[in-house]
KOLTIVEX-474492 format. One line per 2 residues: number of its first residue (from 1); their letters; for each residue x, y, z of C-alpha. Coordinates in Angstrom, 1 decimal. Last residue first. Example, Ala and Ser with C-alpha at 12.3 -4.5 7.8 and 13.67 -1.06 7.14 Angstrom:
2	SA	13.7,-1.1,7.1  12.3,-4.5,7.8 .
This chain:
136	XX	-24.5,48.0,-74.2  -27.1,50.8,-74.0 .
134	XX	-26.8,53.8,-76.0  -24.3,56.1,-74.5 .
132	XX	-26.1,59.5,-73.2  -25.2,59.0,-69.8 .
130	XX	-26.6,59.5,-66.1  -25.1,57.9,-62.7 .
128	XX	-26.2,56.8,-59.9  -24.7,55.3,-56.8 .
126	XX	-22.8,52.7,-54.6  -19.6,52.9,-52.6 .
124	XX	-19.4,50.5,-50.2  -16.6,51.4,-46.9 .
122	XX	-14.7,49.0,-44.6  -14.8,45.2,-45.3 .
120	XX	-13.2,43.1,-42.8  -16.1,40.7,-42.4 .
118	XX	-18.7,40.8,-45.1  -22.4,42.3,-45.0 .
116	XX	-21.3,45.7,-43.6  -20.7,47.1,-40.2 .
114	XX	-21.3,49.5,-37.6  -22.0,52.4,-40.2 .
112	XX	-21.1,55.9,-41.1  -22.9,57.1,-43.8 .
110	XX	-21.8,59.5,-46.3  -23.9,61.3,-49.0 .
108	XX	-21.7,62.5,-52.2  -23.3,64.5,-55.0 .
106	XX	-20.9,63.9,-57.8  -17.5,65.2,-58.8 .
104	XX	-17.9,66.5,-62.5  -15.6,69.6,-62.6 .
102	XX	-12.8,68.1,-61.0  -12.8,65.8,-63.2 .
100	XX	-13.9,61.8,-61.1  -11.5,59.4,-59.8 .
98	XX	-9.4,61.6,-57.6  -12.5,62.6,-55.9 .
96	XX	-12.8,59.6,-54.2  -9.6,59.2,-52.6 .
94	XX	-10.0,63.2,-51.8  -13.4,61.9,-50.0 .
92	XX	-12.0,59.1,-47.7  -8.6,61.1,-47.1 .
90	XX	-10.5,64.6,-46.2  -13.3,62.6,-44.1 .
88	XX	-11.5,60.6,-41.9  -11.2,62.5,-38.8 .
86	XX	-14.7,62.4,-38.6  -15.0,58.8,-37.6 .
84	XX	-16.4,55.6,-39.4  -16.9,52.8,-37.4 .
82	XX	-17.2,51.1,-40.8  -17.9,53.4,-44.0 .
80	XX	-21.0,53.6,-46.1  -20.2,56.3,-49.0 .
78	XX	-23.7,56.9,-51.3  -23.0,58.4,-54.7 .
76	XX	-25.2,60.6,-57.0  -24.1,62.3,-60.6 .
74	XX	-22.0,59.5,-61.9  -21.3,60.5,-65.2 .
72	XX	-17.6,61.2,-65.5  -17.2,57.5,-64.1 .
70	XX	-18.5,56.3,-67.8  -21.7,54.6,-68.6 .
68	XX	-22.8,51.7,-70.6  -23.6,49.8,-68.4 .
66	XX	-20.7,47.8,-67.5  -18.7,51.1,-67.8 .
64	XX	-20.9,51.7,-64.5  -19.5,48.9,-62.9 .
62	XX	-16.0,48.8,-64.0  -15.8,52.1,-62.5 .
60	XX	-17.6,51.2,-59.3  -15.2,48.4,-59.1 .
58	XX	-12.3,51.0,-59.2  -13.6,53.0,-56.5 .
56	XX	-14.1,49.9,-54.3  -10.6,49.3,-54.8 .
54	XX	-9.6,52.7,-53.8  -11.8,52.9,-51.2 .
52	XX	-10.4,50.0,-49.5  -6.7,51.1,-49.9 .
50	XX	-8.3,54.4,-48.2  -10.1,52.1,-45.1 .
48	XX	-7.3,50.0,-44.9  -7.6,47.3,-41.9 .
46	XX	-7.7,44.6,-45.8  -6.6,46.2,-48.4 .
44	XX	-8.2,44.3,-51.2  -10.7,41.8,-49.7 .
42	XX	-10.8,38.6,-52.0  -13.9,37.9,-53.8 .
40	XX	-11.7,36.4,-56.8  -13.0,38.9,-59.6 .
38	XX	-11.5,41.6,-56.1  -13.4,42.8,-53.2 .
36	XX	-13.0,46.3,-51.6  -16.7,47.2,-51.9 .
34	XX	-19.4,48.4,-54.5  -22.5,49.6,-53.3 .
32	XX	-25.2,48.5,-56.6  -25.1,51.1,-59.3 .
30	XX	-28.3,52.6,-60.9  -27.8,53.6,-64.7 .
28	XX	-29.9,56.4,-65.8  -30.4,57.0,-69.1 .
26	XX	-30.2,60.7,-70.8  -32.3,63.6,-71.1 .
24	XX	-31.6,67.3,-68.5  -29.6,66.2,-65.3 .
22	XX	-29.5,68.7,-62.4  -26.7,67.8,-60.3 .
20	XX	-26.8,69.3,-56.2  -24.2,69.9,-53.7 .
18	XX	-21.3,69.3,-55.3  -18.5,67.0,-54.1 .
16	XX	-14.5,66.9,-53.2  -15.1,69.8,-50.2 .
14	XX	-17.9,71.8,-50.6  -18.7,75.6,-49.4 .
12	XX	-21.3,75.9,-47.1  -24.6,76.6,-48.9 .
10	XX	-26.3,80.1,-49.4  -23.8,80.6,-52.7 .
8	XX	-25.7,77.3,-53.9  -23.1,74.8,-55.1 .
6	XX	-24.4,73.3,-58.4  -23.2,70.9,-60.8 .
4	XX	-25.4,71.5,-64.5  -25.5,68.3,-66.5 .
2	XX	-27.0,68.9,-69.9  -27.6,65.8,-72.4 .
């Protein structure tokens, strides 16, 4: 499988994404938003929107690995955040990047929204990703 990131020279320069990923073979594996709750449903870093994306982070992880996948091959990720403000953005997205190589960080849309479907919650992370593992 290929993976070629792209930042177009005509585009502004990225921080902690790439613009485009163009994907030749493998399986797709498309990932629910995952959000700050643990196995117990419990909100992990609760009035922290960074502790928040840390956890939801790692349950996108455990997600993808669920099917067969690896982080590395997220290509596509979708960043909802609560009352969101621009002031944010560096913390959110370098808390995001951390998870990925630096050579391998997704496309990364974000959203700001009023609210999600459970009190407290701050930011869902949900995506795609692309692998050549065999299905689990």
């Amino acid at each position: 499988m290929k993976k070629l990131f792209l930042n177009p020279p005509e585009s502004p320069t990225p921080k902690n994404y790439h613009h485009s990923i163009a994907v030749e073979g493998g399986r797709t594996i498309y990932l629910s938003g995952q959000v700050a709750l643990d196995a117990k449903r419990k909100i992990i870093g609760l009035g922290d929107v960074i502790a928040q994306t840390r956890q939801a982070m790692r349950n996108l992880k455990v997600a993808v690995e669920a099917g067969g996948g690896d982080i590395s091959d997220m290509v596509q990720i979708t960043t909802h955040v609560v009352n969101y403000e621009p002031g944010q953005l560096d913390d959110i997205t370098s808390t995001i990047a951390g998870f990925f190589p630096p050579e391998c960080l997704p496309a990364n849309t974000l959203v700001g929204v009023s609210s999600l479907s459970t009190d407290g919650l701050l930011i869902e992370i949900g995506g795609i990703a692309v692998t050549t593992s065999p299905m689990p």
